[in-house]
C-alpha positions in Angstrom: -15.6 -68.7 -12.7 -12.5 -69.6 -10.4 -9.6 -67.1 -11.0 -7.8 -68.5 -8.4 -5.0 -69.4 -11.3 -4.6 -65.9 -12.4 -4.7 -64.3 -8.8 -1.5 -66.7 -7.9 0.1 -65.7 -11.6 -0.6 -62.2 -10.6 1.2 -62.4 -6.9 4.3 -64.3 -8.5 4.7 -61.9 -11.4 4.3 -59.0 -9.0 7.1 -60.9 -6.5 9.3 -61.0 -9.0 9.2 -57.7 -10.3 10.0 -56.9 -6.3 12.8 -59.0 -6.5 13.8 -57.3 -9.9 14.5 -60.3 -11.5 12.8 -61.3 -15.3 9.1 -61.9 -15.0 9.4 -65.2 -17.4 7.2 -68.4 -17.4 9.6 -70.5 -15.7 10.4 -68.0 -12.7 6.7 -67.9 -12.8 5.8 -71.5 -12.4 9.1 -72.1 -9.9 7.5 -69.7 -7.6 4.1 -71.1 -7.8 5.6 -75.1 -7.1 7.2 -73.6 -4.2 3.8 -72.4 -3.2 2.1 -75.4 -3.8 0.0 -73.8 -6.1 -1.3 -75.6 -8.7 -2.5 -73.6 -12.1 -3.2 -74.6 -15.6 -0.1 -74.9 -17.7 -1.1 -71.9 -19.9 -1.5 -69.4 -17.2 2.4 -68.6 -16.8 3.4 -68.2 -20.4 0.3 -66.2 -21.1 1.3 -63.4 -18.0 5.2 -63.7 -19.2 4.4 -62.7 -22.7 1.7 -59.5 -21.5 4.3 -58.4 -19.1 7.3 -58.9 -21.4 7.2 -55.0 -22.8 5.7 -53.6 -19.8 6.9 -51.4 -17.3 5.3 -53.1 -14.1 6.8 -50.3 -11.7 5.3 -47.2 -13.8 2.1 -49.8 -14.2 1.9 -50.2 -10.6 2.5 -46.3 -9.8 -0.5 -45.2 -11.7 -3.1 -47.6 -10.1 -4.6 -44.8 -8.4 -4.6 -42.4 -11.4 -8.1 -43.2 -12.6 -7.9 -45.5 -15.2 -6.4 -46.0 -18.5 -9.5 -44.7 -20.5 -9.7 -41.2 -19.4 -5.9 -40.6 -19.7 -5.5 -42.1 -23.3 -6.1 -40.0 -26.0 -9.5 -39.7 -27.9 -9.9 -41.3 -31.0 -9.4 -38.2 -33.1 -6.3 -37.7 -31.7 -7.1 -34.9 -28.7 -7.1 -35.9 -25.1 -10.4 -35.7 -23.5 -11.1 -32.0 -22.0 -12.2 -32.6 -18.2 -14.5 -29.1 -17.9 -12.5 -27.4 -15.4 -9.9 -25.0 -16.4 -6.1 -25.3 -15.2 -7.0 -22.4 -12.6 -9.7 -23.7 -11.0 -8.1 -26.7 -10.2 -5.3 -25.0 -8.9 -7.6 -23.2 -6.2 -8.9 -26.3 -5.2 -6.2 -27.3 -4.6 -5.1 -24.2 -2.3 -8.6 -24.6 -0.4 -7.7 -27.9 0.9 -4.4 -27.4 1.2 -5.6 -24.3 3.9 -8.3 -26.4 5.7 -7.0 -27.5 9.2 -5.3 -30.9 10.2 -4.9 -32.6 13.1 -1.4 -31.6 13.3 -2.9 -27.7 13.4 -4.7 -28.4 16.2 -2.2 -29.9 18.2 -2.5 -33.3 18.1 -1.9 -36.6 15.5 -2.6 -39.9 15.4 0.9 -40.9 15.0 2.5 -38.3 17.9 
């Protein structure tokens, strides 16, 4: 299977959003022919109209997070319980916080 047509709809979408300008089919397929990039004609359209309601910047911000699946809500309604308690993550997070950097030991990579 060649994605190569969605990968280039993907990096013009995500260009434009940079640019803050309208993610739309045409911007789409104006950046593409600049490119040289040739895709199938339904590509463009098809990203314009998924992206349309979405918030690309809070979509792109939350790459990292884990994935959708876990955060969303269960089916009945309750958000999946992950096993450890508030506190415990909260020491964790104090334990690592404590071990020693670089920068404690009087160097850095970037000094």
């Amino acid at each position: 299977m060649d994605s190569s047509s969605e990968i280039a709809c993907v990096y013009a979408s995500l260009i434009l959003h940079d640019d803050d300008v309208e993610i739309t089919a045409d911007k789409i397929n104006a950046i593409l022919s600049a490119a040289k990039v040739e895709v199938e004609p339904f590509w463009p359209p098809l990203f314009s109209k998924c992206l349309e309601k979405v918030d690309v910047g809070s979509m792109l911000a939350c790459v990292g997070a884990g994935g959708g699946a876990a955060a969303a809500p269960a089916a009945g309604g309750a958000a999946p319980a992950s096993g450890d308690p508030p506190a415990a993550k909260e020491e964790a997070k104090k334990e690592e916080s404590e071990e020693e950097s670089d920068d404690d030991m009087g160097f850095g990579l970037f000094d």
